[in-house]
N, C-alpha and C positions, 0 to 999 in steps of 0.2 A: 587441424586437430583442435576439438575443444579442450580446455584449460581453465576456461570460470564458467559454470552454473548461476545463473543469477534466477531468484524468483520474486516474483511480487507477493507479499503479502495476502489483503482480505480477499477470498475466494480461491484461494490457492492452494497455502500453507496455512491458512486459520478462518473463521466467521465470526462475528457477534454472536450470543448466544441466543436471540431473535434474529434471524435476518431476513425476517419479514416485515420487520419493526422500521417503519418507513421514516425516518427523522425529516429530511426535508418536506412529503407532504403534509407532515404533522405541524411544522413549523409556517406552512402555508395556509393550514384552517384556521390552526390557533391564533395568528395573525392577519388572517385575511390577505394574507400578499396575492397582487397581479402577477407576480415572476411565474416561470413554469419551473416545474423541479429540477432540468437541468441546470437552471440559471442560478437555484437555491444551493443546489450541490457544486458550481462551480465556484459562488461567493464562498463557501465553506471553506473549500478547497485553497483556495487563492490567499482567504484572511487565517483561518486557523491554523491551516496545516503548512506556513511558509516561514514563518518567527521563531525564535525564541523565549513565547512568553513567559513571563513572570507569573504568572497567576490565571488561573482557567479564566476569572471574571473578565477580566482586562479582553482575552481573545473573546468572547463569547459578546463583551459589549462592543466592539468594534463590529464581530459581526455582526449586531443590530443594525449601527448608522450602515455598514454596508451592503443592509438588504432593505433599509427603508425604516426602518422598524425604530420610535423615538428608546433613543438607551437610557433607560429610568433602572435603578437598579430591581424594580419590580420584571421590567421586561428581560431583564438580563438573566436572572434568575429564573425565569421560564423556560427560558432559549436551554440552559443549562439542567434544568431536571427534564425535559427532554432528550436531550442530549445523556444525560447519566443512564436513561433506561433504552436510548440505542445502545449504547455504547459499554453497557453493564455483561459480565463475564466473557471473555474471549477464551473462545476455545480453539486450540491448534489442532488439526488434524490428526489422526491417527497416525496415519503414516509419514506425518511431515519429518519427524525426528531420525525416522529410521530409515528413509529414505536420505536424509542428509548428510547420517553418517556413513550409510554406503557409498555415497559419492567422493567424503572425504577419502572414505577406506582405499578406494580405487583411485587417489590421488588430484582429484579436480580440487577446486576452490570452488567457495560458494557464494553468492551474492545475495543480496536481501535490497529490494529497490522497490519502495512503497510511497506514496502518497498518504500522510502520517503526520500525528500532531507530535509534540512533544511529549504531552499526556499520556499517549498510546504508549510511544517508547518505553516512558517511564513504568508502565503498567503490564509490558512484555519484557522487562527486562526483572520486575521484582517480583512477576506470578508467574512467571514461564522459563521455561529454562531453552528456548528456540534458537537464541542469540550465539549461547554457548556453542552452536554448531554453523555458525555463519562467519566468515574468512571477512566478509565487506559488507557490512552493512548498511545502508546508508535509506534514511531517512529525507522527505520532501523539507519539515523545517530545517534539517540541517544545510541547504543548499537554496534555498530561500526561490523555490519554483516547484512547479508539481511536473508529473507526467502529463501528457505527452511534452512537452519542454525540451527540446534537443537537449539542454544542456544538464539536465539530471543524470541522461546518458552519459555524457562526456565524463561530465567528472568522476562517474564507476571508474568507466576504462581509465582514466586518470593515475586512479587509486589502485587499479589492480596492472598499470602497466601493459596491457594486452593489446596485438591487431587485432582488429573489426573479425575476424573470423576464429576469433579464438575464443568467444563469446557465444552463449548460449542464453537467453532470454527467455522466462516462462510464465505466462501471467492469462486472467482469464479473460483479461479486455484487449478486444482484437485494436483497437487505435493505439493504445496504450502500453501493449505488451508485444504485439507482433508486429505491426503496420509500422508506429516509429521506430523499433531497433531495423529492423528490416532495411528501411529508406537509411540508417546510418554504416550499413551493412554488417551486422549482426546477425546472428542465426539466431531464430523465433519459436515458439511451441505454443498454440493457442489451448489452455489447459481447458477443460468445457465438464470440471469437477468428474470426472472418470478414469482413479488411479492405472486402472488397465490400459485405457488408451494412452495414457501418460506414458508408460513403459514401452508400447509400442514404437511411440514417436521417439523415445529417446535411442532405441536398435537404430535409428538411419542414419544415428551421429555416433555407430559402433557403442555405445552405454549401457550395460547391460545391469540390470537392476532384476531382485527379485519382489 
């Protein structure tokens, strides 16, 4: 029987308000980097989004020296007002809220298991009221690793006490969101942005949502 709901964040439950707005390839002309954009996206990942920084600057020039890039605070301040205009208005879904509270209504827990700076948090916790409806939320810098990281896993189920089958995991990146709960044996939902199919998938764990 499931008992926590856990959703990943961007592409799920919210987007940037461009998410066309390519921050890593922008960060590869602007700089001329050899790296390919996954490599760009997983430096991100790996420096920004696993600390507790102090101050945007500080992450944003560490990830200069960690993409090659000399950290001048001219260069740091580039990385960063690109970075501002990815990353400028986040919008939560329509249905993310009310969908969360029907899960409460019907007695589950919820989870929130994202790959996330500090920044972010701070910026969904003082413009969005999303959190108010999240049992577990837990953040990649708070656990200092990102997804896929067995151990981002662990420490949910940690937190919410639950067996491996008591779990439900929903997110739109099949490595990330299905393949490793999966492999820790978690039940999985590959969301592929279509609330209706979302409700579908959720009838074959008896979840009945409108």
């Amino acid at each position: 029987m499931i008992k926590l709901i856990i959703f990943d964040l961007w592409k799920t439950l919210a987007t940037i308000a461009n998410p066309l707005y390519h921050f890593s390839l922008l960060i590869k002309k602007e700089f001329k980097l050899k790296q390919y954009e996954d490599e760009i996206i997983s430096a991100f990942e790996k420096t920004v989004q696993t600390k507790y920084w102090e101050t945007e600057f500080d992450s944003y020039n560490a990830l200069a020296k960690n993409l090659g890039i000399k950290p001048t605070k001219e260069n740091t301040m580039k990385i960063l007002a690109v970075r501002d205009k990815a990353e400028a208005n986040i919008n939560i879904y329509k249905f993310a809220i009310p969908l969360l509270k029907q899960l409460r209504e019907k007695g589950y827990k919820t989870g929130l298991l994202t790959n996330s700076s500090i920044f972010i948090y701070r910026t969904i916790k003082e413009n969005t009221k999303l959190l108010d409806y999240i049992d577990y939320p837990l953040f990649s810098f708070q656990v200092g690793t990102v997804k896929p990281d067995p151990i981002i896993y662990l420490e949910m189920q940690r937190i919410a006490n639950l067996k491996n089958k008591e779990i439900l995991m929903i997110g739109d990146t099949y490595s990330k969101d299905v393949q490793a709960p999966k492999e820790l044996g978690w039940n999985a939902i590959h969301f592929k942005d279509d609330y209706n199919k979302l409700k579908e998938d959720l009838k074959k764990y008896a979840i009945e949502i409108k």
